[in-house]
Structures are given as C-alpha cells and as structure tokens.
C-alpha positions in Angstrom: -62.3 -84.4 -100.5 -65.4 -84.5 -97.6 -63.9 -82.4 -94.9 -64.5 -83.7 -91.1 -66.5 -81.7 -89.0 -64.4 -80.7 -86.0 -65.7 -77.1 -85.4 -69.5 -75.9 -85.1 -70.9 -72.2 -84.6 -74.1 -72.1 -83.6 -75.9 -69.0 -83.9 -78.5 -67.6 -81.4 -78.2 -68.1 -77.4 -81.8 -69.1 -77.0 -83.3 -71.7 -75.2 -82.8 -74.0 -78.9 -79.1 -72.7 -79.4 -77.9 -72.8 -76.3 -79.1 -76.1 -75.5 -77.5 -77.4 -79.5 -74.4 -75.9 -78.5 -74.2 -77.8 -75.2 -75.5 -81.0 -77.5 -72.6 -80.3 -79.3 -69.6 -79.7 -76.9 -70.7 -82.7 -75.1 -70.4 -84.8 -78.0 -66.8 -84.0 -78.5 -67.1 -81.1 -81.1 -65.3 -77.3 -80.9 -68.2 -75.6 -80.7 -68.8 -71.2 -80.5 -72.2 -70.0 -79.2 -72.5 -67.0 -80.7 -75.2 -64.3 -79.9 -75.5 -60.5 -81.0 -76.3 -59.8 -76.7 -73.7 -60.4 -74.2 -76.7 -60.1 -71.9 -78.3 -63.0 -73.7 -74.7 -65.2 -73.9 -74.2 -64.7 -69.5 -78.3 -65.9 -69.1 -77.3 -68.5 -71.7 -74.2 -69.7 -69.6 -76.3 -69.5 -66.2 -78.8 -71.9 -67.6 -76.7 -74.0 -69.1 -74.6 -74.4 -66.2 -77.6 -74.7 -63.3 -79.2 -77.4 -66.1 -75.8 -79.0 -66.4 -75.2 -79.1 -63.1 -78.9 -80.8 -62.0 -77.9 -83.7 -64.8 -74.8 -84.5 -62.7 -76.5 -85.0 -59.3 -78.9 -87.1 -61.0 -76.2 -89.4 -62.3 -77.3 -88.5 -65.9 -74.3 -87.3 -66.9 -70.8 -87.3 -64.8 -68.9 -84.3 -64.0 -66.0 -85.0 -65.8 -68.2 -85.4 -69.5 -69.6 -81.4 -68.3 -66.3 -80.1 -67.7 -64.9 -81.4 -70.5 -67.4 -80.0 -72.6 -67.0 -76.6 -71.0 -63.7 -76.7 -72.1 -64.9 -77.0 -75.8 -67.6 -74.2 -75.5 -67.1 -70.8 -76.4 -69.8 -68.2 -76.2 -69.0 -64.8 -77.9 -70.4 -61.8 -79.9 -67.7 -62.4 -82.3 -70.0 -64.0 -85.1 -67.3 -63.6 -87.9 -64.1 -64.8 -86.4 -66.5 -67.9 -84.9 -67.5 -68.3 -88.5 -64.0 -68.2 -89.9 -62.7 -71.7 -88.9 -66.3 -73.4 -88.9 -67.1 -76.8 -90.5 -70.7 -76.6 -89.8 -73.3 -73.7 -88.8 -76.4 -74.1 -87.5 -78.6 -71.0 -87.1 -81.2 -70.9 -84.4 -82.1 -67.2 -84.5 -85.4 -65.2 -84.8 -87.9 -66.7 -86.8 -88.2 -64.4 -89.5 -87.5 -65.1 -93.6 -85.2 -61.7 -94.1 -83.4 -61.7 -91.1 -83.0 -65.6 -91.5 -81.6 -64.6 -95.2 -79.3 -62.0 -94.2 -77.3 -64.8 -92.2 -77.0 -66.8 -94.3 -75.6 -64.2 -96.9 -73.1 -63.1 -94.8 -72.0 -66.4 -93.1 -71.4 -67.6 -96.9 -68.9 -64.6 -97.0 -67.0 -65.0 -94.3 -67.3 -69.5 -93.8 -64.6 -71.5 -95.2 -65.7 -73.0 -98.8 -66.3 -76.3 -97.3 -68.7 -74.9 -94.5 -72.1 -76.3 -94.4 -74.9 -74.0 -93.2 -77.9 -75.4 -92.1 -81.1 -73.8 -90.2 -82.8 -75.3 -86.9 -86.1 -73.8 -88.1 -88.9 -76.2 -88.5 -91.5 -73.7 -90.5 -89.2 -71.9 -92.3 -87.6 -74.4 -95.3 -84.3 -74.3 -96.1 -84.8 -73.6 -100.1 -86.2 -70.3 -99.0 -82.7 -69.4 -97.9 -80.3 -71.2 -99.7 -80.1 -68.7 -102.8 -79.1 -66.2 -100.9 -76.1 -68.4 -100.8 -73.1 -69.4 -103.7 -73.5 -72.8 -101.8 -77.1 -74.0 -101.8 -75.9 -77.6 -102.4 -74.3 -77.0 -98.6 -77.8 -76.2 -97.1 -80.4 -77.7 -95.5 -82.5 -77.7 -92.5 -81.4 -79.6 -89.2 -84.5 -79.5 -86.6 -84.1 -80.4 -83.1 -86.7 -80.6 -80.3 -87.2 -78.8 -77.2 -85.4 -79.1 -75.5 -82.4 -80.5 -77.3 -80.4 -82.1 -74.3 -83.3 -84.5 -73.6 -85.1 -84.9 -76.8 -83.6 -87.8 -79.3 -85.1 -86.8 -82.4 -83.5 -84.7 -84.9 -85.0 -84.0 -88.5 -82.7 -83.9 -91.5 -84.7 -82.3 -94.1 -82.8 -81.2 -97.8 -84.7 -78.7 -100.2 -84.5 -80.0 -103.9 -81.0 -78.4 -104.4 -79.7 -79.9 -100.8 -76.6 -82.5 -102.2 -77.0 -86.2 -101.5 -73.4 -85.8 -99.5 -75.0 -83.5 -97.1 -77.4 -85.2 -96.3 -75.8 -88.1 -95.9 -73.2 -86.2 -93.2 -76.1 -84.3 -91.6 -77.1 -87.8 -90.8 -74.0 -89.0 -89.5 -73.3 -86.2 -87.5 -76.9 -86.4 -85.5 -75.7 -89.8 -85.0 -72.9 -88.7 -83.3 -74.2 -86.2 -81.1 -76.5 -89.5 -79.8 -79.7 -88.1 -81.2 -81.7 -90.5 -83.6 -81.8 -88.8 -87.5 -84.7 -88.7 -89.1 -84.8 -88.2 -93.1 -87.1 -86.7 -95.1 -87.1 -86.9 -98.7 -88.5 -83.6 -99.2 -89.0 -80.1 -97.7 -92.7 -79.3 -96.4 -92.9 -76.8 -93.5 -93.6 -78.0 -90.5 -91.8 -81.1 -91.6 -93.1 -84.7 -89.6 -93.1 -84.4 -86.0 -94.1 -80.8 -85.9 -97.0 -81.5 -88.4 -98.8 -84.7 -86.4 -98.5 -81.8 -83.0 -100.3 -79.4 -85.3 -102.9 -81.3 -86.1 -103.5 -82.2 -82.6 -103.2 -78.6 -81.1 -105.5 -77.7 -83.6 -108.3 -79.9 -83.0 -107.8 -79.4 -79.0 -108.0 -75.6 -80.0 -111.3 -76.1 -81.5 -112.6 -78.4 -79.4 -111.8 -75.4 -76.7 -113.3 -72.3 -78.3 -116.4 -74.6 -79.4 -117.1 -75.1 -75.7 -116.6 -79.0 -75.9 -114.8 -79.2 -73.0 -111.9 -76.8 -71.1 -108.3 -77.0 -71.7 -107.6 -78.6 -68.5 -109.6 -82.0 -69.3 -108.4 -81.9 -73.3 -104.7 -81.8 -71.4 -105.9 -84.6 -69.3 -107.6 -86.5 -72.3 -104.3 -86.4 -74.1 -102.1 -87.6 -71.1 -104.3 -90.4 -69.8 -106.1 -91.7 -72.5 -103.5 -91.2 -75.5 -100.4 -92.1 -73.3 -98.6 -88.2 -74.0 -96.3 -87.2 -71.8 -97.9 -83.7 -71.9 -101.3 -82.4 -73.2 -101.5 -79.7 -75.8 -102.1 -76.7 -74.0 -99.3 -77.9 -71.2 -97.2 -78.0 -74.6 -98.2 -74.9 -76.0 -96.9 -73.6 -72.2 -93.4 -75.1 -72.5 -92.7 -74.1 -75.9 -93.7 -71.0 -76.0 -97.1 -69.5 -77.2 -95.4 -66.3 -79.0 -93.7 -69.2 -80.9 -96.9 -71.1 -81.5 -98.2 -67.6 -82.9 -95.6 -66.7 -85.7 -95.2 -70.0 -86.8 -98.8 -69.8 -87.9 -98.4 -66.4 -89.0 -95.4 -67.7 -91.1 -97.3 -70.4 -92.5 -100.1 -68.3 -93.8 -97.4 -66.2 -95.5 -96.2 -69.4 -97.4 -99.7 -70.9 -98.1 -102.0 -68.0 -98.0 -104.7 -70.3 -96.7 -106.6 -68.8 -93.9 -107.2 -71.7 -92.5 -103.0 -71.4 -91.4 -103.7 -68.1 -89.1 -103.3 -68.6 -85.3 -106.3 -70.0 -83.6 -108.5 -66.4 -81.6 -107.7 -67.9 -78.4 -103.8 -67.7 -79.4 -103.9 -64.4 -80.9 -105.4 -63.0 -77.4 -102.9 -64.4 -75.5 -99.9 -63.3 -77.9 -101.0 -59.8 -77.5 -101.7 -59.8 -73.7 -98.0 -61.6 -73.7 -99.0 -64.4 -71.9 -96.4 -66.5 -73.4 -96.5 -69.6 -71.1 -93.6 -70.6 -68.6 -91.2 -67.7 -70.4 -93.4 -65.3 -69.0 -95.1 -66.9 -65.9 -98.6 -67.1 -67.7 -99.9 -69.0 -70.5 -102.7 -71.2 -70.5 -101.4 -72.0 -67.2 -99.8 -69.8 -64.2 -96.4 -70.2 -63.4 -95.6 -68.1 -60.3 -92.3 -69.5 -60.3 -90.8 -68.0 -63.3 
C-alpha cells in the first residue's frame, strides 16, 4: 500500500533548501530543515522570515498562511531523528558525487522503508546515487528553480531504475506544493530548463571573450530583444557564479569533453571569488550585500 506523504526532511539550509522547505510547510506538509551548522539553520530562519514577511505586506501571501506554516517547520541539526519519521527527503546539499552518495547511504539506514529519497541537483543524475541505496526504485531527482518560492517549474526526472509509482507521486506532490511538474522520460544532466540556459550562457560567454560586444549590451540584448526577464550574466549574478563553475567542472567529469570546462572568464572570477550577489561582486557590483 502507497503510503501518503505527510512528513518531508529536507536536507541543506541553503538558499535552495531553505526556500523548499518553506515551499513545503506552506503547502501543508510536516516539514524538518535540517543542516550540519546551527550558524547556517539561524541565517536560514532570518531570511526566510524577512522574505516571508515582505510577501505578506505585498498581499502575496497572508499572515495567517506564514504562521501557520511556521508552525509546521522545524529546523535542526538532528539529521537522523528528522529522517526517522520521514515520507519523503529531498537533499539540497553540496554539489559533489561522494558527499552526495554518503547521504543517501545513510538516510537509507536510518528512513522508514517506505521513504522516498530524491535529489534537488540538476547536474548530478539521480542513477549515480541511487546504488548506494537498497531502494533505487525510491529515487529520483526532484529539481526546483531559484528561487523556489517564486519559480513554478519543478522537474521530475527518474533514472532507468526510478519506479513508475514514484514518479507518478513525485508528480502529484509538485502539484500540491502549487508548482507546475515537469516530466522527463529520461535522466540527462542538466535536464530541460537548465540545458536551453546553458546553451545561451554559453554563446553570450563567447560572444564576450571574442570581443563581440560587452556583457552589459548581451544582458541588454537578451532582456529587450528576446523578452527575458534577466540577461545571462545578470543570471549568472543571482545564481551564483561558484555554482556556474562546478557544475561545469562536474559535467566534464561525466562527459570528459573539454568542451564541458567553465568558460576563462568564469574560472577567473571563481578564483578571485567574485561570486555574484552572494559575495557583493560578480559580473556586477553589489555594494549592498
């Protein structure tokens, strides 16, 4: 018998987590953000609360929907106890393969047998963690956007040993969070969404180191003549470039084309750390940050 999802852990108090988990307590659902910093879980609840908080005085949401969703949201340290009486996990940690497989290995020792465990990463597929599970049939990977409380679309993506069931209640339960599924048929990294942006950040990469025109006017091109809501390099900003660099570095380890490696002009700014708005520099200055 399908057991209903009442209770979901989500694991990693970033900017991605955090915002899931609030995705999640507002929707109705028990839900535990856990995190291995305390430090990380009180910035967590400060952003949360101050983003929260803006959405009520712009009548987007009503006070009573946050409270009540306070009231279903835990944050704590406490991974295993969290994990213990979860239906569903999603993991939003660091974006690295080992660590990634380590979860998973001990969230399958520790969740109820009915648990599904699924991973927020867009690069990394779901098949390359899923043995490191007895439940592979009870994985997959469940991508949502930054940042989750505004962005709709949420990718459903199985890996060739992913069940038809859950899929089909991966699906259902993005419907329910008021987010709009969408369903591959197949793993590829990158998945849909995040491949169509990589093609375009590339191309407005080249077309910047080849001295075709400055970042500026490609962000400009993008926004006025192509109708997006933010050019490349503006993107590139808000996501985070340290998390435009490893996902290329992790797609050259899974393709071993060099054609995958991060463009010069992101390299340099990875290693100077000029991360974007995280960091108050990027391709843009942010003094505010």
């Amino acid at each position: 018998m399908t057991t209903e999802i009442r209770t979901v852990v989500v694991l990693g108090a970033g900017t991605m987590g955090s915002q899931i988990a609030a995705v999640c307590a507002l929707a109705g659902y028990g839900t535990s953000l856990v995190d291995i910093s305390q430090d990380q879980l009180d910035r967590a609840r400060t952003q949360l609360e101050q983003r929260l908080s803006r959405d009520v005085e712009k009548d987007r949401r009503t006070r009573e929907d946050v409270d009540a969703a306070w009231d279903r949201l835990t944050l704590t340290t406490d991974r295993d106890a969290a994990a213990a009486t979860a239906d569903l996990v999603i993991e939003a940690a660091v974006e690295d393969l080992s660590v990634k497989r380590t979860i998973f290995s001990e969230l399958d020792a520790v969740c109820p047998g009915h648990t599904l465990l699924v991973t927020n990463s867009s690069n990394i597929v779901s098949s390359r963690v899923a043995d490191a599970t007895a439940r592979p049939d009870r994985v997959c990977n469940l991508h949502f956007f930054n940042p989750a409380l505004v962005m709709a679309c949420v990718e459903v993506v199985p890996h060739s040993g992913t069940a038809p069931e859950t899929v089909d209640r991966m699906v259902s339960f993005v419907e329910s969070l008021g987010k709009t599924p969408v369903r591959l048929k197949q793993e590829i990294p990158g998945f849909v969404a995040n491949r169509l942006l990589g093609a375009l950040r590339r191309e407005a990469l080249e077309l910047y180191e080849a001295g075709i025109a400055d970042f500026q006017d490609i962000d400009v091109a993008a926004r006025t003549a192509l109708g997006h809501p933010m050019g490349p390099f503006e993107l590139m900003d808000l996501v985070g470039i340290d998390v435009v660099h490893l996902i290329r570095l992790a797609e050259y380890e899974q393709t071993g084309d060099p054609a995958s490696l991060p463009a010069e002009s992101i390299k340099a700014k990875y290693e100077a750390g000029d991360f974007g708005r995280k960091t108050g520099r990027g391709w843009y200055d942010y003094p505010e940050s």
